[in-house]
Short mmCIF file of the C-alpha atoms (twelve columns), coordinates in Angstrom:
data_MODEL
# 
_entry.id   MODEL 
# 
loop_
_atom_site.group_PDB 
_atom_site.id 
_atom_site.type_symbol 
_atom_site.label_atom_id 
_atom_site.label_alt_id 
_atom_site.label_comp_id 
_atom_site.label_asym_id 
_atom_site.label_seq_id 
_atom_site.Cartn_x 
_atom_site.Cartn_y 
_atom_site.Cartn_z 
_atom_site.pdbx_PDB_model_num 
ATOM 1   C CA . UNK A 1   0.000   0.000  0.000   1 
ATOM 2   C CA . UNK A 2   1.346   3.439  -1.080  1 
ATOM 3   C CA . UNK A 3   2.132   5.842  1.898   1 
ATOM 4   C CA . UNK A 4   0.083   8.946  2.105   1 
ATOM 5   C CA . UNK A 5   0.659   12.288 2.667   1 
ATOM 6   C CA . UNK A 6   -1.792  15.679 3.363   1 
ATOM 7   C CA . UNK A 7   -0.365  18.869 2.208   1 
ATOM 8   C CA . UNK A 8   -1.522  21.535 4.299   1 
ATOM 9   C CA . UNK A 9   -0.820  24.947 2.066   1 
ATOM 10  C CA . UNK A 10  -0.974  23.136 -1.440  1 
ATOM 11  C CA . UNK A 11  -1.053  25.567 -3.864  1 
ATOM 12  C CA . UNK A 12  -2.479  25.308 -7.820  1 
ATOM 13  C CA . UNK A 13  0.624   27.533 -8.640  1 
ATOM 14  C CA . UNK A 14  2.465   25.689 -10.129 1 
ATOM 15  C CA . UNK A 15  5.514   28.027 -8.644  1 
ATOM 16  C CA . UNK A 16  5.179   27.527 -4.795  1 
ATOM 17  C CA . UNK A 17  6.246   24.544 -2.859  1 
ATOM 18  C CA . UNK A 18  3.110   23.539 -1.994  1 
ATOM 19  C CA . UNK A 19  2.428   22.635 -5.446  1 
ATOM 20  C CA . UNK A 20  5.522   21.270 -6.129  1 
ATOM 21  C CA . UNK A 21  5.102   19.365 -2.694  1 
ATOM 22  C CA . UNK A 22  2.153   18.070 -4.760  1 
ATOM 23  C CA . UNK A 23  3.847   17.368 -7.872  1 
ATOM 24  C CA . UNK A 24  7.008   15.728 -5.972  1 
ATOM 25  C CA . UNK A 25  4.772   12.918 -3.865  1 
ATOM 26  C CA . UNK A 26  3.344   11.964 -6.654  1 
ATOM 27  C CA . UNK A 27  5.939   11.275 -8.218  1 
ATOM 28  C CA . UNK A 28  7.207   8.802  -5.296  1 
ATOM 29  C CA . UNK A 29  4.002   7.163  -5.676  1 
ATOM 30  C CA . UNK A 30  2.475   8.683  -2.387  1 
ATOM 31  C CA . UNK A 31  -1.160  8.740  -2.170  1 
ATOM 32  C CA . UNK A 32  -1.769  12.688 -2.060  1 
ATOM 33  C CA . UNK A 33  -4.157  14.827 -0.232  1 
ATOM 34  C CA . UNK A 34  -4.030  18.586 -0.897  1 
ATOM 35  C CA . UNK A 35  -5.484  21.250 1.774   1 
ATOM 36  C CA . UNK A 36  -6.540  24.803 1.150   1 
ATOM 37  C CA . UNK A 37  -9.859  25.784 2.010   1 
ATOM 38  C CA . UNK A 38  -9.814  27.520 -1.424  1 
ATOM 39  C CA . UNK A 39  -8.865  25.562 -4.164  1 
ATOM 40  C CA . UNK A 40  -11.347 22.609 -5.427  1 
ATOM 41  C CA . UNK A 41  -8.373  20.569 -7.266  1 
ATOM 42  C CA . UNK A 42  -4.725  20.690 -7.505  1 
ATOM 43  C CA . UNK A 43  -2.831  19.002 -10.078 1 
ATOM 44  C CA . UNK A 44  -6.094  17.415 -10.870 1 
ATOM 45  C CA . UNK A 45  -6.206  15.948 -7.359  1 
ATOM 46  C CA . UNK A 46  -9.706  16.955 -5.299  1 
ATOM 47  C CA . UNK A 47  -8.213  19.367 -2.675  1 
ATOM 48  C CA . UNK A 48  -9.644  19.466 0.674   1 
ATOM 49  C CA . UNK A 49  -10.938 22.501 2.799   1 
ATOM 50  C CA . UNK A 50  -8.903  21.329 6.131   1 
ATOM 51  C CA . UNK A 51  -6.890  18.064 7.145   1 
ATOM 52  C CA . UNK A 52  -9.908  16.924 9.485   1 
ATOM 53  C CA . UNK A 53  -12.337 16.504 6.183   1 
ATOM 54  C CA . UNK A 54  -10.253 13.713 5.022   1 
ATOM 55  C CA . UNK A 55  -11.434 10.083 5.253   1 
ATOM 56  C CA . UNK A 56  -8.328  8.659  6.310   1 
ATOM 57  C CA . UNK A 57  -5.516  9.015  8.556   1 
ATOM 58  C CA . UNK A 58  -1.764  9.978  6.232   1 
ATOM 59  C CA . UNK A 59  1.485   8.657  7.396   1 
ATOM 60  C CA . UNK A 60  2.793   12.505 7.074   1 
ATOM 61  C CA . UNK A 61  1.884   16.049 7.250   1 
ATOM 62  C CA . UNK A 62  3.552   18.730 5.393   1 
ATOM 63  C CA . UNK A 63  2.513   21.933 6.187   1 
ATOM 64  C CA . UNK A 64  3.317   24.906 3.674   1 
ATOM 65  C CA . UNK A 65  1.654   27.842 6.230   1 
ATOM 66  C CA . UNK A 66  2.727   30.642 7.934   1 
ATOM 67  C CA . UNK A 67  3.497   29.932 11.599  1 
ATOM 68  C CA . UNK A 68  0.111   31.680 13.045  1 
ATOM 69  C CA . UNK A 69  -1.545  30.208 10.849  1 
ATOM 70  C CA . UNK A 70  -0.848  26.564 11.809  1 
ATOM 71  C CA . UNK A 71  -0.797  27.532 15.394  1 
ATOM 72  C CA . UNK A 72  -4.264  28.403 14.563  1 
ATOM 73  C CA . UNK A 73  -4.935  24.270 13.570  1 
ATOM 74  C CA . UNK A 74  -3.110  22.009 16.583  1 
ATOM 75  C CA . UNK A 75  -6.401  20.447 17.112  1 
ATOM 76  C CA . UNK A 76  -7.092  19.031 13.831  1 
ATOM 77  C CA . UNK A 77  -3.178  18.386 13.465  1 
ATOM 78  C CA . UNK A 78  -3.217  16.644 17.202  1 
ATOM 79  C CA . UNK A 79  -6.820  14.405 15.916  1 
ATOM 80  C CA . UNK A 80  -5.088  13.487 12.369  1 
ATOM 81  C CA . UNK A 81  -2.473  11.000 14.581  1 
ATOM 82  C CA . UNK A 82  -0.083  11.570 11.645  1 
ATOM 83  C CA . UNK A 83  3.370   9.874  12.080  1 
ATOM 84  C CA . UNK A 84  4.923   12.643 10.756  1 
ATOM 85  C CA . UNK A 85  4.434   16.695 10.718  1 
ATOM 86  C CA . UNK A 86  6.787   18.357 8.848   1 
ATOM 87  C CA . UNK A 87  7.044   22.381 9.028   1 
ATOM 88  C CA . UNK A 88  8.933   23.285 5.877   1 
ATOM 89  C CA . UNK A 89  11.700  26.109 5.735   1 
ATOM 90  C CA . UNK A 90  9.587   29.239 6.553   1 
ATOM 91  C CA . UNK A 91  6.162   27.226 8.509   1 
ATOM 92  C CA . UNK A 92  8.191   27.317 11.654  1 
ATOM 93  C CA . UNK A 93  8.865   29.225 14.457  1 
ATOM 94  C CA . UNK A 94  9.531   28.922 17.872  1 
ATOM 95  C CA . UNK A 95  6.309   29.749 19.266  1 
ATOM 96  C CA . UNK A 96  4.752   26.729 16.873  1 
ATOM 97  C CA . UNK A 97  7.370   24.169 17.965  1 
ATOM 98  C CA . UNK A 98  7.108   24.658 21.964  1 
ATOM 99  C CA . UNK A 99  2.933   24.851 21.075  1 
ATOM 100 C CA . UNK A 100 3.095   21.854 18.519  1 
ATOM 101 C CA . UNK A 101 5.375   19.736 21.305  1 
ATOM 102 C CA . UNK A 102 3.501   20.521 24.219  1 
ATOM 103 C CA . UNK A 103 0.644   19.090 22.594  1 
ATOM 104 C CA . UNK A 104 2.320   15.623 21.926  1 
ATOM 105 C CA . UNK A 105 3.319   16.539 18.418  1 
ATOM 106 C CA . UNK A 106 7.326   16.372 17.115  1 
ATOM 107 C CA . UNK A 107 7.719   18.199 14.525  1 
ATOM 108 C CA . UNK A 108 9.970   17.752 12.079  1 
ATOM 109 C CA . UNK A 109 12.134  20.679 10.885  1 
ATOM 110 C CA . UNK A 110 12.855  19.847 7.310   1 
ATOM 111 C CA . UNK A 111 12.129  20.532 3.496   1 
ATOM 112 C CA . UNK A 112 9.426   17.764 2.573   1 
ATOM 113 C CA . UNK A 113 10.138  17.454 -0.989  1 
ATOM 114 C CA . UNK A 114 14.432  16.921 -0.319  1 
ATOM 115 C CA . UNK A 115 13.220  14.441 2.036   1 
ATOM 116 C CA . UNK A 116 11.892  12.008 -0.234  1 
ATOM 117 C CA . UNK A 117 14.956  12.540 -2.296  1 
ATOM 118 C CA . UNK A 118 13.641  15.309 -4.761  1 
ATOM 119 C CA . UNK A 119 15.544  18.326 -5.305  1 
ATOM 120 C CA . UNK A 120 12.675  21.231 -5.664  1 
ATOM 121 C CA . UNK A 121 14.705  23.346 -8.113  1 
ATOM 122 C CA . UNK A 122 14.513  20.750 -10.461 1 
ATOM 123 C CA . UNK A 123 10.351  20.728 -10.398 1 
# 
């Protein structure tokens, strides 16, 4: 069974990283769920309005937001029981970590897309 993944910030532009997030998973093989409350479909994908309107739990998060922004969403990240949450180069900050652990989520501090072996330049 292919591992899933919910990108939380997936973008249709085609320029940001949480399309290319998109694009790179994909291209793994990962079963892909975009969120953004306001995009219907991304890279012809149905995109979903937040992480706790999906129908299944994903082995990772990777969240493309700003930090207040995800601070904002620790509940539905805390109910998704993800193995992984990933905050991507610019989603973190120190407020979000110390909020994210004390609620019994490690987050992990790294680029999502060089993680599955993808260079995002090259997308």
């Amino acid at each position: 069974m292919a591992k899933s993944v919910a990108i939380i910030g997936a973008s249709s532009n085609r320029g940001k990283f949480g399309n290319k997030a998109v694009r790179a998973y994909l291209s793994k093989g990962w079963k892909v769920f975009p969120v953004n409350p306001r995009e219907e479909f991304i890279e012809g994908i149905k995109c979903y309005k937040s992480i706790k309107d999906l129908q299944q739990k994903c082995d990772r998060i990777s969240i493309y937001l700003p930090p207040a922004v995800t601070l904002t969403i620790i509940p539905e990240l805390k109910e998704a029981l993800a193995k992984e949450v990933i905050l991507n180069p610019g989603a973190e900050s120190d407020e979000l970590i110390a909020a994210l652990k004390k609620s019994g989520i490690n987050p992990l501090l790294i680029c999502s897309i060089w993680a599955i072996g993808i260079y995002p330049d090259t997308l």
